[in-house]
N, C-alpha and C positions, 0 to 999 in steps of 0.2 A: 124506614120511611113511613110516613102515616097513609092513613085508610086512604083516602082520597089518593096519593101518588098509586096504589095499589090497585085502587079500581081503573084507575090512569090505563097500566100497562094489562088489565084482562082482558081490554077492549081492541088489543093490539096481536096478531099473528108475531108468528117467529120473524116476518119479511116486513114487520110494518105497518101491515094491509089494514084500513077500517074494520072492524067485525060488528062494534056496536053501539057505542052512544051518536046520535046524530052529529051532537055540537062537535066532536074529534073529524066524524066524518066530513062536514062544513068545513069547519078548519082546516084540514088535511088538501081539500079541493078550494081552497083559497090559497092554501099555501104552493099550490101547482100553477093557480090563475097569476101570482106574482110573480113566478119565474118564466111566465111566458111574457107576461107585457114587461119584465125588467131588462127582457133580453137586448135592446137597445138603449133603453136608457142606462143599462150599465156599460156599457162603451162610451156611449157619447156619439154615436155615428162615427169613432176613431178611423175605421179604415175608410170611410167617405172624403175625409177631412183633406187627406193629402188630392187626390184629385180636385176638391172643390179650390184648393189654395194655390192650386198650380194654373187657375185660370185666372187667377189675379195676378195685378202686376206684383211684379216685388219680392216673388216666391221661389224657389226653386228645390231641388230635393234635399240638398244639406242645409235647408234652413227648415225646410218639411220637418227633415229628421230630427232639428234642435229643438221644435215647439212640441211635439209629438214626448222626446227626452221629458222635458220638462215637467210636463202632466205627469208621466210614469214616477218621475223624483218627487213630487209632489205626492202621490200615493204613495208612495213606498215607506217615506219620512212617516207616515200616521198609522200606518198598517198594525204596526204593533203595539200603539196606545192604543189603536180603535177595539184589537182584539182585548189589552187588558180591560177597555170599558166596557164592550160587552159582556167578559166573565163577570163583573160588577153589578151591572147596573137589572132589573127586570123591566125595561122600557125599551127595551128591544126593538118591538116596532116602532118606535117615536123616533127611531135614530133613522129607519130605513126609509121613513117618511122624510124627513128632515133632507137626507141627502138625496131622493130621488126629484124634489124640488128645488135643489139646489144643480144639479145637472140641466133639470129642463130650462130653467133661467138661461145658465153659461151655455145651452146648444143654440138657444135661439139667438143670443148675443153675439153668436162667432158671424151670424147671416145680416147682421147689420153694417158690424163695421169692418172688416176683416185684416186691420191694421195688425203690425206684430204685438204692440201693448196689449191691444183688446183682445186679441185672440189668446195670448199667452196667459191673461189673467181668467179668462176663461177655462182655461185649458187648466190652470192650475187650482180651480174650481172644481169642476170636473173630475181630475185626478182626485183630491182631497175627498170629494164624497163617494165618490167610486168607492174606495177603498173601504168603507161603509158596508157596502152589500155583501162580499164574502163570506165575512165570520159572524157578520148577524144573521143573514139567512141559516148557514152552517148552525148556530147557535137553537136559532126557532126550531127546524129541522130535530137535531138530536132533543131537544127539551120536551116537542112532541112525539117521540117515537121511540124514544132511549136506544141504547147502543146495537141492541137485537135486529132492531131494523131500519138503523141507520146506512147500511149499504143498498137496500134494496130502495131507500127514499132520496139519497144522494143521485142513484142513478136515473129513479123518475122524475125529480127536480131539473137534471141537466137535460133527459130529452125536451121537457116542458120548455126549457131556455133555450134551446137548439131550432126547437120548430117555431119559438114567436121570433128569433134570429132569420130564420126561412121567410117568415110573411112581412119582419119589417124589414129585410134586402131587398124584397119582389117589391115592394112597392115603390122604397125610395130610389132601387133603380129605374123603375117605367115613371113614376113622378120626376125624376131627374133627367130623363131623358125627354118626356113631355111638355113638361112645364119649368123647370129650374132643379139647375143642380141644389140649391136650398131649402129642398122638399123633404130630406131626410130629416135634418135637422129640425124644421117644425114638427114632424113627424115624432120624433124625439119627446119634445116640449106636452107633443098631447098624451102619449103613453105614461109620463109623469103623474098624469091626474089618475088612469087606470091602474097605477103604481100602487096610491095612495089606497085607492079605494078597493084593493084585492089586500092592504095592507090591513088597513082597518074592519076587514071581514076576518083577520084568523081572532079566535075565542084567547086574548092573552093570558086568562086566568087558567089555562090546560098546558101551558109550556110549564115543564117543569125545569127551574132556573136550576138546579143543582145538577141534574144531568144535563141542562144546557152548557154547560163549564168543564161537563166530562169529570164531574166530582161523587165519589165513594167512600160512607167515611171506612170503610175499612182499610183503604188502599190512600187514607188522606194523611200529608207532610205535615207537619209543624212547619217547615222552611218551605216557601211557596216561591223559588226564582221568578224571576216578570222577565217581559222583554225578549233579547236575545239568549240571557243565560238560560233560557229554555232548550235551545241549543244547543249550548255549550257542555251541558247536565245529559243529555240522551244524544251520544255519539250517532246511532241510526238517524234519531231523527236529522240530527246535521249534515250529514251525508246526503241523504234525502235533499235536502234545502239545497245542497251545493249540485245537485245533478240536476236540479227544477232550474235552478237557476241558469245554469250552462244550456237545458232546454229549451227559455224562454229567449237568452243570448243570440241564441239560432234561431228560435223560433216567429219571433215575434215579427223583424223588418218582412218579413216575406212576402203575404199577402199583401201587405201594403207597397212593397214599389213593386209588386207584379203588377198590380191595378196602375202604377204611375207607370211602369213602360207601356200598355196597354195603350194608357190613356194621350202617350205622346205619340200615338199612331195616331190615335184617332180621339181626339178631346172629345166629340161630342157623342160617342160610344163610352167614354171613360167612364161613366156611372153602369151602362149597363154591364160592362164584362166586370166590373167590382161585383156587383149584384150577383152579377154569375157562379164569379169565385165561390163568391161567400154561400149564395143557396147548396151548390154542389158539397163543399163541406161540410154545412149542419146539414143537409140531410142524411149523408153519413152520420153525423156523429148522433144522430138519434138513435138508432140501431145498435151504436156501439155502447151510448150509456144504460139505454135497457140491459143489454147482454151484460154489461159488469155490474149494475145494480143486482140481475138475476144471479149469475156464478160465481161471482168476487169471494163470496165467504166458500164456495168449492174446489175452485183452480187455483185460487192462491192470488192476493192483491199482485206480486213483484211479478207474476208470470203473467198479468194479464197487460201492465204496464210496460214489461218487456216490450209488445207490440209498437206502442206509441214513440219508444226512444229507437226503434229501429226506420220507423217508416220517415221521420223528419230526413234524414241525410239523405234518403233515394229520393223524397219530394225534392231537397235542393238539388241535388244535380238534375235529376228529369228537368228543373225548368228550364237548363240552361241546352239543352238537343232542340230545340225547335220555337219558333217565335207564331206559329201557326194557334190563333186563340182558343180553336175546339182542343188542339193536344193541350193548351195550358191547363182550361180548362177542367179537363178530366184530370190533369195533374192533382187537383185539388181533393181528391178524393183520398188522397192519403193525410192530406190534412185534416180530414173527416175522421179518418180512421185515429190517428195522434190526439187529436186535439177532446173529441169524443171521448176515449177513454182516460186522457190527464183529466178531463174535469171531475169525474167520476169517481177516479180508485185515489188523486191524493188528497182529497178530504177525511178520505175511511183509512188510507196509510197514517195521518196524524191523527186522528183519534185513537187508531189501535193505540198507537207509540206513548198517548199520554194519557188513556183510560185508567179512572183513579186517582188522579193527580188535582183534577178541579182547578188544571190549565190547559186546558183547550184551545177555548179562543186567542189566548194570547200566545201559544205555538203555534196556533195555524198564522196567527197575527204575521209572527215573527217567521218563519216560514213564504208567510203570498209575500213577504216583504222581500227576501232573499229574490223571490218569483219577482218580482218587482225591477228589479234591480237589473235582472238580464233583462227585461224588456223594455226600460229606458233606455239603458245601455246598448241594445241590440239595433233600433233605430238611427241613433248615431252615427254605430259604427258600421251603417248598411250605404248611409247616406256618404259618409267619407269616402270608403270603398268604392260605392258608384261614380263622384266625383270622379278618383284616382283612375279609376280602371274600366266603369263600364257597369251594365248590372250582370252579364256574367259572373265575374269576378268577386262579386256582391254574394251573390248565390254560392258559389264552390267554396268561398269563409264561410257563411254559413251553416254550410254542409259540413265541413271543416271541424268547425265548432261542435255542431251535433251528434257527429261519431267521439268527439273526448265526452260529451254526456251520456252517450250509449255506454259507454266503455266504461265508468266509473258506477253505473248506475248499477250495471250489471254485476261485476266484480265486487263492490263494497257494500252493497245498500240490502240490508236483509230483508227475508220476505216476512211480513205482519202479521199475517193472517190468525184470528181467535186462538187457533190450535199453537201456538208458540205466540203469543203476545212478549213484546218488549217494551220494558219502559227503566229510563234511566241504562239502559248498553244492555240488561242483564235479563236473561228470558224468566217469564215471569210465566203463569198459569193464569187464564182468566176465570173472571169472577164475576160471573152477572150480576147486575141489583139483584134487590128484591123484590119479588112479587108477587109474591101472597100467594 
């Protein structure tokens, strides 16, 4: 590596941390300013959505769950060209701009017209640029910090996202409660512009685009698989995919028809016990991405994630004991606990898996897409369920579901961690850059 990437990493602790040129230290605290304010715009207000649609005519929960689908198939289709573009491309930030204005458009759109066209093409809007922000952030992230302290920066990114997740639920449920259930989704529209402009504060000539890609040349292929054969090539990592996925299967319809049963109690609370939900679980989950940002490279990434794939199946069944909104409520804290540490440890689980390869983005790509896939899917099939049977019913599948992800996760999916790095099935020794 030349002088300059050299002087890059002296300025950087074993953890990450700024030590000393200012413009990294700027950058590094713009790069924290963007995952607070994208923490809504990268949803979309989604779990607002189904309460706000259920007070129009014409809506009900299996149509909730087909437009909801839709969005998620719509991300999921681009997830892994978006990753191979970002291994590509050094305009990284021009992409997360791009789509964070293309979200605030499709949010403000859904509150004009709320037809199933306009909403759906919204929504399909929405999903498509979403899928934007994962592996480009992910991307900035390691290119600024390289692989040393990409755990302890993954897990300050997600508290940063977790707590502007905390101020933008508090307000769009008292706006929604006060004024119009249409408050989030403006809400939305203006954190778009503070998107842009925390976007356009990181320094983009300090990302280093070759550790942004997770590329070494010592550890670098002549044959460069794209796409899913990323996959197909590193058995862990597939494994991996297929238990995120069976996660998100379970994971995903939850929070959202809790908020619609809630909200068929009482429509014109439905905004604030969403808000509720939702603040109770990121503020766990702040706590829980600091602690794996901090111990992740000492307890072990699988044993920290263990946590997460155990607490989804007790959060489903708890929901279904008591219809009482404080016990929901608190119920949510284990979706703190889950959802906190998934954001966290499986960014740093695929990079272990493909450090050296200089395909990163396009396995994490191919990977949130897998991710993807059970959360389109997991709406649907929360929404049929509930038709059929109930939202009981809804829940104890879900739960269902969550115990074959615990089970498989646990059993097949090895632990990552520096100390046995794997890539390609076969334990390999890791090998820092260089750093002068």
């Amino acid at each position: 590596m030349g002088a300059g990437v050299r002087r890059h990493h002296r300025t950087l602790d074993h953890s990450g941390r700024s030590r000393g040129l200012s413009g990294k230290g700027r950058s590094l605290a713009a790069l924290d300013g963007l995952n607070f304010f994208l923490a809504d715009v990268q949803s979309g207000l989604g779990p607002f959505l189904g309460i706000y649609l259920l007070t129009e005519p014409g809506w009900n929960a299996e149509s909730i769950g087909a437009i909801l689908t839709i969005s998620g198939v719509a991300s999921l289709v681009v997830q892994t060209p978006a990753g191979a573009l970002i291994d590509r491309t050094r305009h990284k930030r021009a992409l997360v701009i791009a789509a964070a204005v293309l979200v605030s458009v499709g949010a403000a759109v859904v509150t004009v017209t709320p037809s199933f066209p306009v909403v759906t093409a919204a929504q399909v809007v929405i999903g498509v640029a979403g899928a934007i922000f994962p592996p480009a952030l992910a991307a900035i992230a390691l290119g600024l910090v390289g692989p040393r302290g990409y755990a302890y920066r993954t897990g300050r990114m997600q508290a940063f996202n977790h707590a502007g997740n905390v101020i933008g639920a508090a307000v769009a449920g008292i706006a929604g409660y006060l004024i119009t259930i249409r408050a989030g989704f403006w809400l939305t529209s203006i954190l778009g512009i503070f998107v842009v402009l925390a976007t356009l504060a990181i320094n983009g000539r300090l990302i280093d685009h070759d550790l942004a890609r997770g590329w070494q040349p010592q550890h670098a292929e002549k044959d460069k698989p794209s796409g899913f054969a990323v996959l197909l090539r590193c058995r862990p990592l597939l494994l991996l995919a297929v238990s995120v996925l069976l996660f998100h299967l379970a994971n995903a319809a939850m929070l959202p028809i809790m908020g619609q049963k809630l909200a068929l109690r009482n429509s014109g609370e439905g905004t604030l016990f969403q808000a509720a939900l939702i603040i109770v679980a990121q503020l766990v989950m702040i706590p829980m991405a600091i602690l794996v940002g901090r111990r992740a490279d000492v307890w072990g990434r699988k044993t920290i994630f263990l946590a997460a794939f155990l607490a989804l199946p007790l959060r489903g069944v708890l929901f279904t004991l008591s219809n009482n909104s404080a016990y929901l409520v608190g119920v949510q804290v284990l979706d703190g606990v889950g959802a906190g540490i998934f954001g966290a440890v499986f960014p740093v689980m695929v990079a272990d898996l493909t450090r050296g390869t200089g395909r990163y983005n396009v396995a994490f790509g191919a990977a949130t897409t897998m991710q993807g896939i059970g959360a389109a899917l997991s709406t649907t099939l929360a929404g049929a369920v509930i038709v059929f049977g109930g939202y009981d019913l809804a829940f104890f599948t879900l739960a269902g579901i969550a115990l074959v992800a615990l089970l498989l996760f646990s059993c097949a999916v090895p632990e990552t961690s520096p100390a046995k790095l794997i890539v390609s099935g076969e334990p390999q020794p890791v090998t820092q850059p260089e750093t002068g």
